[in-house]
TIDO-721830 format. One record per residue (C-alpha): residue number from 1; x, y, z; residue in one letter. Coordinates in steps of 0.2 Angstrom, whole numbers, plus 5000, padded with zeros to 4 digits. Each point is the difference from the previous one (the first is absolute). Layout:
# residues N
+--------+------+------+------+-------+
! midren !   c1 !   c2 !   c3 ! kelum !
+--------+------+------+------+-------+
!    NUM !    X !    Y !    Z !     A !
...
+--------+------+------+------+-------+
# end
This chain:
# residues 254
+--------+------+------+------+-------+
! midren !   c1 !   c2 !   c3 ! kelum !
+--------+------+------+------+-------+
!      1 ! 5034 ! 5021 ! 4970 !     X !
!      2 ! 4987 ! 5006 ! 5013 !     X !
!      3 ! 4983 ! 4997 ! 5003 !     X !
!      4 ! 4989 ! 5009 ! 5011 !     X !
!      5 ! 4992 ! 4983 ! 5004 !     X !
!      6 ! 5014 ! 4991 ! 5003 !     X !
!      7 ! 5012 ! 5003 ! 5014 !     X !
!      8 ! 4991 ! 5017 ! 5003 !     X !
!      9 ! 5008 ! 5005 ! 4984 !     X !
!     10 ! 5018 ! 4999 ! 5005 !     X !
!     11 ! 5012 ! 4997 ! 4986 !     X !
!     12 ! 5008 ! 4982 ! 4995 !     X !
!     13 ! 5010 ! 4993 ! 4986 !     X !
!     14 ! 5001 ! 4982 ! 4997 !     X !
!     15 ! 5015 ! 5005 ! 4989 !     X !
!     16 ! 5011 ! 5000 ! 5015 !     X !
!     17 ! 4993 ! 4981 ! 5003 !     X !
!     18 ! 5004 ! 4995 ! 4985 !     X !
!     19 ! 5014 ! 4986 ! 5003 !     X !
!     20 ! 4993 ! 4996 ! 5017 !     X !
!     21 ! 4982 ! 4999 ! 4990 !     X !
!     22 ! 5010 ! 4988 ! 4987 !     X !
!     23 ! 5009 ! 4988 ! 5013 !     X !
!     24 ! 4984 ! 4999 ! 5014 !     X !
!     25 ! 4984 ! 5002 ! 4992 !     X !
!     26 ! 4997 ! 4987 ! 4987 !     X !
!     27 ! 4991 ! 4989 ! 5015 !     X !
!     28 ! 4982 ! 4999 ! 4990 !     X !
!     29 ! 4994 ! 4981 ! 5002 !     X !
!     30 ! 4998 ! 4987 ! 4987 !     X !
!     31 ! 4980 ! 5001 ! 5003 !     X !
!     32 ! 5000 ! 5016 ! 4994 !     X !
!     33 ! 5009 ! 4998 ! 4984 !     X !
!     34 ! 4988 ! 4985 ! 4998 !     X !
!     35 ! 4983 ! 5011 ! 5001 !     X !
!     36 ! 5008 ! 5014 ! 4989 !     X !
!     37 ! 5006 ! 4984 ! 4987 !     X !
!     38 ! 4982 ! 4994 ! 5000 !     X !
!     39 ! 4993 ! 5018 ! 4995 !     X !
!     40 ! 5012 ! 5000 ! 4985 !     X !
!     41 ! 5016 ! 5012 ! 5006 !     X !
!     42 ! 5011 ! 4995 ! 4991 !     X !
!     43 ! 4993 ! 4989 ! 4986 !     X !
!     44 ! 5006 ! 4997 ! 4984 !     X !
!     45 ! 4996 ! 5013 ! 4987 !     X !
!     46 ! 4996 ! 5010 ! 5012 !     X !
!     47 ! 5005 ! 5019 ! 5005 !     X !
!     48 ! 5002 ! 5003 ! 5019 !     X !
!     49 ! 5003 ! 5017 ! 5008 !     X !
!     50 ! 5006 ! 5000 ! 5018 !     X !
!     51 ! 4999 ! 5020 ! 5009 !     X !
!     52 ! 5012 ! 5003 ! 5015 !     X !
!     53 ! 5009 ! 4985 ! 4994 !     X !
!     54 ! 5015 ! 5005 ! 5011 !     X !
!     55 ! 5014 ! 4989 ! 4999 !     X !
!     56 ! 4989 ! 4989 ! 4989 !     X !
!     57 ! 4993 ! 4986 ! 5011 !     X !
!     58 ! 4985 ! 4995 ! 4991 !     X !
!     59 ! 5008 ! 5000 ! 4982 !     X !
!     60 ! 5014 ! 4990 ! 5007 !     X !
!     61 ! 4991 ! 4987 ! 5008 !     X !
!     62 ! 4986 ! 4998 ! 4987 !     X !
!     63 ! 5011 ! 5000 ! 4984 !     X !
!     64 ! 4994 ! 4994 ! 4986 !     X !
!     65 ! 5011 ! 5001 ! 4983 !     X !
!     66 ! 4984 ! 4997 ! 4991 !     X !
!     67 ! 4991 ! 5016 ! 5009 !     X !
!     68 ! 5005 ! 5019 ! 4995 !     X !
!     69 ! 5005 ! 5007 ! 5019 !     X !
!     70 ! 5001 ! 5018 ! 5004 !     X !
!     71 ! 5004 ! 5007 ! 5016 !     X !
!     72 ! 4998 ! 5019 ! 5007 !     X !
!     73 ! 5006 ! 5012 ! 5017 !     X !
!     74 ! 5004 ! 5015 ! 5001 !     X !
!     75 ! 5016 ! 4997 ! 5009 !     X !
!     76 ! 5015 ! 4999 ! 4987 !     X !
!     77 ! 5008 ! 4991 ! 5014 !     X !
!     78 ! 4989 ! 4987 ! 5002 !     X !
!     79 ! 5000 ! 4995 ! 4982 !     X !
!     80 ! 5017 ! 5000 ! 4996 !     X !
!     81 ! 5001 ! 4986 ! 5013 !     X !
!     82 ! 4986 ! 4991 ! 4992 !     X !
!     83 ! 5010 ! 5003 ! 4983 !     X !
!     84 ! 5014 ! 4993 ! 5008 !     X !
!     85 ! 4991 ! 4984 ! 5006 !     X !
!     86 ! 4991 ! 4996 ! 4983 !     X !
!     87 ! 5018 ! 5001 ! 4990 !     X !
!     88 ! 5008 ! 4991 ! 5012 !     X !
!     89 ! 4985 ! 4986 ! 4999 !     X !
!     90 ! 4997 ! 5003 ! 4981 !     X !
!     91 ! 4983 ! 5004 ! 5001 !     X !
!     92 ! 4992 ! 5011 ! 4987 !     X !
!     93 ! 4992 ! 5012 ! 5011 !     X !
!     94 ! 4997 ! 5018 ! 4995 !     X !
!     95 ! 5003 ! 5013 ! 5015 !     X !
!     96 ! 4999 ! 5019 ! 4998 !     X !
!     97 ! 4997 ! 5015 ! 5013 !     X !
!     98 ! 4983 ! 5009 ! 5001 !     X !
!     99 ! 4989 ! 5005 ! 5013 !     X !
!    100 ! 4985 ! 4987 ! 4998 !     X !
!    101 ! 4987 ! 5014 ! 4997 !     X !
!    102 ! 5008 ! 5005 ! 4984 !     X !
!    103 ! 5010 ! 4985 ! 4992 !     X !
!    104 ! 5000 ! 5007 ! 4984 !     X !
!    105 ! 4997 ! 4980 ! 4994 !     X !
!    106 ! 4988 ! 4997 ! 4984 !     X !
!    107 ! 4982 ! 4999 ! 5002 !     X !
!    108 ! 4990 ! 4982 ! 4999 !     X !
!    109 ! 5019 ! 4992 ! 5002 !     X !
!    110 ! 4995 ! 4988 ! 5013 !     X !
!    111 ! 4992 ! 4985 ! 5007 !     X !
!    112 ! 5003 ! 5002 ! 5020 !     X !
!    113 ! 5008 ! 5015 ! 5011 !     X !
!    114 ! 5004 ! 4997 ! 5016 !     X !
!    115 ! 5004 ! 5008 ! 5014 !     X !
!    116 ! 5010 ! 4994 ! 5014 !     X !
!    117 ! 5003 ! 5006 ! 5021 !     X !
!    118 ! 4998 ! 5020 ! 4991 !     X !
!    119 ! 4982 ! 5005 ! 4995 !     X !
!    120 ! 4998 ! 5009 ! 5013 !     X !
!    121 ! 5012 ! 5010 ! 4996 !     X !
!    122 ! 4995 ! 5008 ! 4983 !     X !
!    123 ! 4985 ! 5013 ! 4995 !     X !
!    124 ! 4985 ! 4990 ! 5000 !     X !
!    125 ! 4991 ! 5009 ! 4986 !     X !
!    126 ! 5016 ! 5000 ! 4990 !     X !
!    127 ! 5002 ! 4982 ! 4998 !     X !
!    128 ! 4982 ! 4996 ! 4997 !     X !
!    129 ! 5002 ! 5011 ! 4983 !     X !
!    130 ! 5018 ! 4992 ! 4998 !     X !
!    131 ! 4998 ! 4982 ! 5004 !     X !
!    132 ! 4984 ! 5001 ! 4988 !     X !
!    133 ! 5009 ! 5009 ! 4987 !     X !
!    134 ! 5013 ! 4987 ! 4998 !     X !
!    135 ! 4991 ! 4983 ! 5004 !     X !
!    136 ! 4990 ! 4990 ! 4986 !     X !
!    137 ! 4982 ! 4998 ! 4999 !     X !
!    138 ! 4997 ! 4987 ! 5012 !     X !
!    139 ! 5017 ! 5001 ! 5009 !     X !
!    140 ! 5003 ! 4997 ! 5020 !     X !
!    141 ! 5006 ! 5012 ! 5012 !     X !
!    142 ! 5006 ! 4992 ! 5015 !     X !
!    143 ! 5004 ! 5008 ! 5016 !     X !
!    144 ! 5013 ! 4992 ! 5013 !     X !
!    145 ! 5005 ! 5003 ! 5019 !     X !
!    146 ! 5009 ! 4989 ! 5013 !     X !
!    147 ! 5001 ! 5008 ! 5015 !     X !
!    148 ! 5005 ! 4990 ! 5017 !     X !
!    149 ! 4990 ! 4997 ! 5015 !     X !
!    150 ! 5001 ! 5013 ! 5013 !     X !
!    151 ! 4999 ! 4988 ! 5013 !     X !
!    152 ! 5014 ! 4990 ! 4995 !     X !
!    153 ! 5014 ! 5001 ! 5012 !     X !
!    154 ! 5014 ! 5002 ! 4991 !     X !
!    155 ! 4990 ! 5012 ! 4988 !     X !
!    156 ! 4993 ! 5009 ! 5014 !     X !
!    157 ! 5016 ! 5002 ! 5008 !     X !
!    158 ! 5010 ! 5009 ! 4985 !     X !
!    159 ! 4985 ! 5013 ! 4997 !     X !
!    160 ! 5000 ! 5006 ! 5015 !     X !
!    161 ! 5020 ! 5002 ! 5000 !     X !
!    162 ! 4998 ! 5009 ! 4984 !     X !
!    163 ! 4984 ! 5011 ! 5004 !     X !
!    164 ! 5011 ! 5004 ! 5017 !     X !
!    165 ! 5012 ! 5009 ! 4987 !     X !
!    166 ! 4987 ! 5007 ! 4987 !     X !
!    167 ! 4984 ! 5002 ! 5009 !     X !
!    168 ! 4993 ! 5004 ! 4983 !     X !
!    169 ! 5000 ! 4983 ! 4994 !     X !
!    170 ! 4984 ! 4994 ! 4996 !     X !
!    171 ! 5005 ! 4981 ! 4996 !     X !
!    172 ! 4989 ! 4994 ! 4987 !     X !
!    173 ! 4984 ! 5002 ! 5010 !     X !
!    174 ! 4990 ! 5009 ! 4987 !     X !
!    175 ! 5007 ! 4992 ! 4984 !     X !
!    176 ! 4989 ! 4984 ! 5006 !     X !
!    177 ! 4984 ! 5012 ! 4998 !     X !
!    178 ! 5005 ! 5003 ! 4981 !     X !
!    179 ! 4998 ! 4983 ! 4995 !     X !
!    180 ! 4982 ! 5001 ! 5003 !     X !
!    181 ! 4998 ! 5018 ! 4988 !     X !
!    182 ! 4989 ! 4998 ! 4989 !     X !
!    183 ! 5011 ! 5008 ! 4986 !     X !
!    184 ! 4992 ! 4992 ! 4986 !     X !
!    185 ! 4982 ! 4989 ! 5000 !     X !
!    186 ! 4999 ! 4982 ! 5004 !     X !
!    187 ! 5013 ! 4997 ! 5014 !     X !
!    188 ! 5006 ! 4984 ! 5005 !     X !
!    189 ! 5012 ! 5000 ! 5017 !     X !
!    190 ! 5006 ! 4985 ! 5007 !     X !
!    191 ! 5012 ! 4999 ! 5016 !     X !
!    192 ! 5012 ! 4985 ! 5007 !     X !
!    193 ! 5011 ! 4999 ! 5014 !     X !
!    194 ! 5018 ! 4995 ! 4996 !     X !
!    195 ! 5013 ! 4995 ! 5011 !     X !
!    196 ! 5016 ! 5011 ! 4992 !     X !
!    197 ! 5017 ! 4991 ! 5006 !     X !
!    198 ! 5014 ! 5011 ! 5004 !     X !
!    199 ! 5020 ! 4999 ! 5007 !     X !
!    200 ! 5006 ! 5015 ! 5014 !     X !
!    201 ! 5010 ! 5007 ! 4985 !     X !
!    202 ! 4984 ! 4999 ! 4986 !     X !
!    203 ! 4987 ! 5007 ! 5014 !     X !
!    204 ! 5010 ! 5015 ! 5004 !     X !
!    205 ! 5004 ! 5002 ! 4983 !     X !
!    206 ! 4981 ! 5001 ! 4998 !     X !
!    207 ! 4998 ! 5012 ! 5012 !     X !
!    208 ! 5015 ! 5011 ! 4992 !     X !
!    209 ! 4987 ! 5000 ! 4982 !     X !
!    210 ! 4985 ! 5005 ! 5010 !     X !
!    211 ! 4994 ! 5018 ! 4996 !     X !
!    212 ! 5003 ! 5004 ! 5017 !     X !
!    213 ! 5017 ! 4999 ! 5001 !     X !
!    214 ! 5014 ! 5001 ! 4987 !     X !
!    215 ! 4987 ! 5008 ! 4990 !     X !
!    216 ! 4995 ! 5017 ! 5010 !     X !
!    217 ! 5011 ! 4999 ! 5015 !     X !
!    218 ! 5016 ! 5012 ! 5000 !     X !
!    219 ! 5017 ! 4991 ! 5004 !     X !
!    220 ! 5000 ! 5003 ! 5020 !     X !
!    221 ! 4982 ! 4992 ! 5001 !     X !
!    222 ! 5005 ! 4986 ! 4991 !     X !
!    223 ! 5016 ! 4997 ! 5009 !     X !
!    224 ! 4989 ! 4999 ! 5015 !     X !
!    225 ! 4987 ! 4990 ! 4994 !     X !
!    226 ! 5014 ! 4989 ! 4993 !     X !
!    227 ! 5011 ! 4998 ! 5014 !     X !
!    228 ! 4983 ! 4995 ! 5010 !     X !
!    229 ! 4992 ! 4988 ! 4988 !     X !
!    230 ! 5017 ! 4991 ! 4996 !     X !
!    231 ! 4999 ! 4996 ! 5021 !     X !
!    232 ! 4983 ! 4995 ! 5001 !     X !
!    233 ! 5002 ! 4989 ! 4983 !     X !
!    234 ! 5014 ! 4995 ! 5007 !     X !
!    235 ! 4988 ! 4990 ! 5015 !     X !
!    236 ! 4991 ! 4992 ! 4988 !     X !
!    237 ! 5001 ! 4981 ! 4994 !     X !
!    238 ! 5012 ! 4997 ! 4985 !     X !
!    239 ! 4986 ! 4997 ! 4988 !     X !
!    240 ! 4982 ! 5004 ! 5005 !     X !
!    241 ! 4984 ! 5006 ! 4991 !     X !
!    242 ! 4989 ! 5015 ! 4998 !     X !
!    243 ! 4980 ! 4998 ! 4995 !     X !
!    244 ! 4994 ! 5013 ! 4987 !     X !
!    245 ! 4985 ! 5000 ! 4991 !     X !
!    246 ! 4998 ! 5001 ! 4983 !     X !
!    247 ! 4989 ! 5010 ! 4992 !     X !
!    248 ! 4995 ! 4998 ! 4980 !     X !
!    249 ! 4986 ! 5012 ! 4990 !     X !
!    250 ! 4994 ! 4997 ! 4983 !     X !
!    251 ! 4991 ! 5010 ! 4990 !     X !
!    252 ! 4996 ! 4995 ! 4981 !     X !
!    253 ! 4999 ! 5017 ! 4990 !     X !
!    254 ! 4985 ! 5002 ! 4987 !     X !
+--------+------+------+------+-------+
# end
């Protein structure tokens, strides 16, 4: 993928993150599963569509059996380690490879879509025809971002280790601006700070998933960055945590 906005359109594939993506980024808090639980995602006898589901986070940790659960991405990668995951957890969790912009699902098919930590990444006007295509009269779409605090030490720390190696790299400084796009009428955004905690092993796994690394760098870059990040990791405590903030948009579509 590439995107003149992102990264000043340099290329990345979260393909190549998938099993670090898999093992390391399934570090969402409970208070956000508990605000999207009380918006109905997930209910029973419901249908619920999750774009850029990846490794399929947000259907794995909101399962429901009683709920229908369908998860998109474009990365075949991706999904075959969220296919894996459900068999392995026997959930009942339909996952299929599409670009979000044309998911080729039925129309009306759904209660709530979500979108989580990729928006930003897809053709605006695309998915304001596709996501009101496929949702139900009524329906939610709800937009999600956690990004950490720049001024986190340890946060801080790893992304100026990786921008060192991809200059590029523009962290997720304008994916926070998105969750305040209007898209569709009648937004509501709330935001909360969440303490995220984390081992050397998982933070540096983390950092591996990140769009900025594993995901666009070539292999000397990332045996740099690596080499770097393992030894300043390597400083910090055993266990330790990192704030983010947490982003959640809701928009009910007419």
């Amino acid at each position: 993928m590439n995107n003149k906005n992102i990264d000043s359109g340099r290329s990345f594939d979260f393909g190549k993150t998938a099993q670090a993506y898999s093992l390391y980024r399934d570090i969402y808090p409970d208070e956000l599963y508990n605000k999207l639980r009380e918006r109905g995602v997930a209910a029973d006898g419901t249908s619920w569509l999750d774009l850029g589901t990846g490794t399929g986070v947000l259907p794995s940790n909101l399962y429901n059996p009683k709920a229908r659960i369908t998860g998109v991405d474009i990365s075949q990668e991706q999904i075959s380690f969220a296919r894996s995951a459900a068999l392995k957890n026997n959930m009942n969790i339909n996952y299929s490879v599409s670009p979000a912009e044309e998911t080729g699902l039925p129309d009306d098919a759904f209660d709530v879509i979500t979108a989580a930590q990729c928006f930003w990444y897809f053709d605006r006007e695309k998915m304001r025809f596709e996501i009101s295509r496929m949702i139900k009269p009524g329906g939610m779409f709800i937009k999600i971002f956690m990004n950490w605090d720049f001024d986190d030490p340890i946060a801080s720390k790893s992304i100026m280790l990786v921008k060192k190696h991809n200059p590029l790299w523009s962290s997720g400084r304008n994916a926070d601006a998105d969750m305040y796009d209007d898209i569709f009428p009648h937004r509501h955004t709330e935001v909360f700070r969440a303490e995220i905690p984390f081992t050397r092993e998982s933070w540096h796994g983390r950092m591996c998933a990140c769009r900025g690394t594993l995901a666009s760098m070539d292999e000397a870059a990332f045996n740099a960055w690596e080499a770097e990040h393992i030894s300043f990791v390597n400083t910090c405590p055993d266990e330790f945590k990192v704030s983010h903030d947490v982003y959640i948009s809701y928009f009910i579509i007419e």
